[in-house]
N, C-alpha and C positions, 0 to 999 in steps of 0.2 A: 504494500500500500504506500500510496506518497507523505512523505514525511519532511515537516519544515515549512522552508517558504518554494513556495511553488513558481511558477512562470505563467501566467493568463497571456495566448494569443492572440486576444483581439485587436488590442493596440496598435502590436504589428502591421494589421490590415489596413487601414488607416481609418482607424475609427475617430469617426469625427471629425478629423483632417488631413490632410495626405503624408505621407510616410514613406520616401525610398525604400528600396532594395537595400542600397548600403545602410540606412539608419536599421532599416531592422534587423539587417547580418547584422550591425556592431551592437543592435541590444540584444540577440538569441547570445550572443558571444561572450559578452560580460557576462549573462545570466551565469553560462559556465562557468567563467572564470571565476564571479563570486561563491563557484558550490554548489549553484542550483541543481537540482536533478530531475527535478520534477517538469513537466511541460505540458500544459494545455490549449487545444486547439478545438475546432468546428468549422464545414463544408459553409454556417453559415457564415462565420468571418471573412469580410468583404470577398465573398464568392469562394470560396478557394484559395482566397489569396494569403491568408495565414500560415496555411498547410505545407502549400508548396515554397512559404519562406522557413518555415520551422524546416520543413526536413533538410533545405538545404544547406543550414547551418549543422545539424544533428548529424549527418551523413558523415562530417567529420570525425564525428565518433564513436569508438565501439556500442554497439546494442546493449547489451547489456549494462551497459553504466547509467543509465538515464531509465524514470518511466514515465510514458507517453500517455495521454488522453486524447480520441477524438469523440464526436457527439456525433447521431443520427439521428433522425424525425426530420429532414426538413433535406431532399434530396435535389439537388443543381443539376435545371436543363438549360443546355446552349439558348442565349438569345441572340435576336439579329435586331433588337429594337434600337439600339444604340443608347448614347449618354452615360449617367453616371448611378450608381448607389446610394448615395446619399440619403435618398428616402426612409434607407433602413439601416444608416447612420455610418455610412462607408465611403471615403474618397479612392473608390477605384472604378474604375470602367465599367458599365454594367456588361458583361459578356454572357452572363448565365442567368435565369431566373431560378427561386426556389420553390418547391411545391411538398409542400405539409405531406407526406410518405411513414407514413405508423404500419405501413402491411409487412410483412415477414419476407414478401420479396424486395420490397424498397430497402428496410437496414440494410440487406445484405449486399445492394446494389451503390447505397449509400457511402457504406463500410470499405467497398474492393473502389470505389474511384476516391476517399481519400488516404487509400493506403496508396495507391497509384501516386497521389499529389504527392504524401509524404515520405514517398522512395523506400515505404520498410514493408517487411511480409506479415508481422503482426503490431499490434497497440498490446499495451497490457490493459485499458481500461476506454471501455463505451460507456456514456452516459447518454439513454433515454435525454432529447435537447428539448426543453421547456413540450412538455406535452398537455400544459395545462387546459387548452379549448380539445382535446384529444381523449382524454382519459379513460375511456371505454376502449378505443384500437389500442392504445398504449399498454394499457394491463392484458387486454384478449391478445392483442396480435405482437404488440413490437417486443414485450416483456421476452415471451416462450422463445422470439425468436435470438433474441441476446443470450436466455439459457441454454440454446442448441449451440449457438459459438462457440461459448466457453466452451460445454463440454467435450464440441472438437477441437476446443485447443485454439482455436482462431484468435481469441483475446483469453484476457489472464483473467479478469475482473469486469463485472456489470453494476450498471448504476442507473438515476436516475442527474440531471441537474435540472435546477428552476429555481426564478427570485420567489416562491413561495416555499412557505415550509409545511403548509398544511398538505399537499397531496406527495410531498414527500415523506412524510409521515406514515402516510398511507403504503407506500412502495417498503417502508421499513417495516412497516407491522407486517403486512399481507406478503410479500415476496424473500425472494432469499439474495437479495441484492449483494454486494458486498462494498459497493461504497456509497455516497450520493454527495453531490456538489450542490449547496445552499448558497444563495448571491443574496448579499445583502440584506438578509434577516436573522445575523447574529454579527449585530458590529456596537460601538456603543451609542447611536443614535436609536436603533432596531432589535430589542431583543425578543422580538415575537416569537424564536427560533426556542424561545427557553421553557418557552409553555408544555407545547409535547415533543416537538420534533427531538429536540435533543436528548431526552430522557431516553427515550425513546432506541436510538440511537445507542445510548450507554445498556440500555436491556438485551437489547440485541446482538450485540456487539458489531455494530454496521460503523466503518470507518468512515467521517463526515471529513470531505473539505470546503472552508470557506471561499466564497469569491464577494468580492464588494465589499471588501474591507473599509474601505473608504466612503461607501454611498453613492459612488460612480466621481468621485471629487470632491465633495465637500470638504469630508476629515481629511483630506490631504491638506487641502488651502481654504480655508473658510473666510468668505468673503463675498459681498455683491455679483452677484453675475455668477456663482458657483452653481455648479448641478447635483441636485440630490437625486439618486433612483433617475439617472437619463433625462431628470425635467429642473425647469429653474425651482430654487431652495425655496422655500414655504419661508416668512420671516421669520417666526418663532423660534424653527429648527436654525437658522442662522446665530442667532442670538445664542442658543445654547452651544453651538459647536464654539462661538468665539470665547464664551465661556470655557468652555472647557479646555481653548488653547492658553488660554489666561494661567487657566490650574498646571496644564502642563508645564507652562515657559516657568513659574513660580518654581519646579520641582527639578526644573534642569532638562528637562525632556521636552520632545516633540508632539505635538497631536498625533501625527502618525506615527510613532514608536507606543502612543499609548494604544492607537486603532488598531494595528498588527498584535501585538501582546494580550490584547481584551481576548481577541478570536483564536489566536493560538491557547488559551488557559484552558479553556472545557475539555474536560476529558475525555469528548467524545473527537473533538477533532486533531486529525493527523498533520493536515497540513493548512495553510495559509496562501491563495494564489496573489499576485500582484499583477496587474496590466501595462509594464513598461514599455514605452515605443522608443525609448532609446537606453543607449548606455549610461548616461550618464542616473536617468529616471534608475535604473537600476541597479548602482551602485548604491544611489540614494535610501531606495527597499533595504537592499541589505546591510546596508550601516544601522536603520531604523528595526529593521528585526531582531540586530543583533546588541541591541541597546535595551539596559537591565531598567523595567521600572519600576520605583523606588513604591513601596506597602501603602506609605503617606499619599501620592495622588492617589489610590482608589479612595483612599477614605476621606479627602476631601472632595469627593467628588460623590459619595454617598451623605457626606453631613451636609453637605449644598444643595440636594435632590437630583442635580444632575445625571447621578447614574441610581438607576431603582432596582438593582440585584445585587445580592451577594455574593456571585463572580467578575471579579476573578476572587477566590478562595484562600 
């Protein structure tokens, strides 16, 4: 299972705004160099175009040293419409469209063109991608078909990911998954994740990785114009995250060293992903992961109201 700080490949794609070849070889490459081992990706990251930049940093080295995620539900056919992505929050080319595939031949069709993109013969881990308006093909059809993979060996590990935590919950109780990817519903603006998902989780022994540590941006840079969850910040939620960068700067630390640290604490999660589109963004993570935070901010940050759990522990 993945363990630590992870690597999110959407960034790469150019989510949000456009991204070289060279800027994302130089951020899959620091990733390395900082230790990362972990790498996540999906067919729907600007088209393909995550995939086939991850692998071709990865290809530099052994298989075995690294473990891989891609996502399925959402399978790429060639378009001739032209323009760009953006729509669905990507500066690259539109060349493919995507179309919602929960059937047991779609995964698998899904699965052999991003092993294709990412140049390797297997992934260690599928995660079921946002199957939320789906949930009926998702459980009947795309589930059975992830548990026929494994057990020929095609992937190492099945999952579900989605920004909710309640129908992953669901995948935890009812299936024999063995990890699931939760975006942004255990960070410390969001801990909806603490109600069942996570418990849950720890019952089962189902390996949780977070993604959206950050809120899509906020807890990184809290400030006017920041994006919470993909849309502009609600003011409220503003006001508290600067708050809470207040508490941090007080304590010697970062908002983001406190953001990664919150989600790494639960005992139900392995690993922590990051969305870096460059190197520099990812030296940055790893400085911030690997930064101790000190007993005193959690607990003024419980005598404040600011944080309303008793993890981290």
């Amino acid at each position: 299972m993945p363990h630590g700080l992870g690597f999110g490949a959407a960034g790469i794609a150019g989510l949000y705004t456009e991204v070289t070849d060279e800027q994302a070889h130089e951020a899959v490459s620091a990733a390395w160099q900082r230790g990362i081992r972990y790498y996540d990706t999906a067919p729907h990251y600007g088209l393909g175009v995550s995939e086939r930049r991850l692998g071709a940093v990865l290809c530099e080295h052994p298989r075995e040293q690294y473990t891989l995620s891609t996502k399925v539900g959402r399978r790429l056919e060639p378009s001739s419409d032209g323009g760009d992505d953006l729509a669905q929050g990507f500066a690259v080319p539109a060349t493919h469209r995507r179309v919602w595939d929960f059937t047991a031949d779609g995964i698998r069709r899904t699965l052999d063109a991003s092993l294709e993109r990412l140049g390797v013969d297997r992934v260690d881990i599928v995660y079921l991608h946002d199957p939320d308006d789906h949930a009926e093909q998702a459980f009947r059809e795309a589930y059975p078909a992830l548990e026929k993979l494994r057990s020929e060996g095609v992937v190492g590990a099945i999952g579900a990911g989605m920004n909710q935590a309640e129908m992953l919950t669901r995948f935890v109780r009812e299936t024999d998954v063995d990890v699931v990817l939760c975006a942004g519903r255990y960070t410390l603006l969001d801990q909806s994740a603490l109600t069942e998902f996570l418990p849950a989780a720890v019952a089962r022994g189902v390996s949780v990785v977070i993604g959206g540590a950050f809120n899509s941006g906020l807890l990184a840079d809290p400030k006017p114009g920041a994006t919470y969850n993909y849309a502009a910040v609600p003011p409220e939620l503003l006001e508290r995250a600067l708050r809470m960068q207040e508490v941090a700067q007080r304590h010697g630390i970062t908002l983001r060293a406190a953001a990664l640290a919150f989600c790494m604490a639960h005992p139900a999660v392995t690993s922590v992903l990051v969305g870096a589109r460059s190197a520099a963004e990812v030296h940055d993570c790893a400085d911030q992961f690997a930064t101790p935070v000190p007993p005193a901010f959690w607990q003024e940050l419980r005598e404040t109201g600011l944080l309303r759990t008793e993890e981290p522990s």
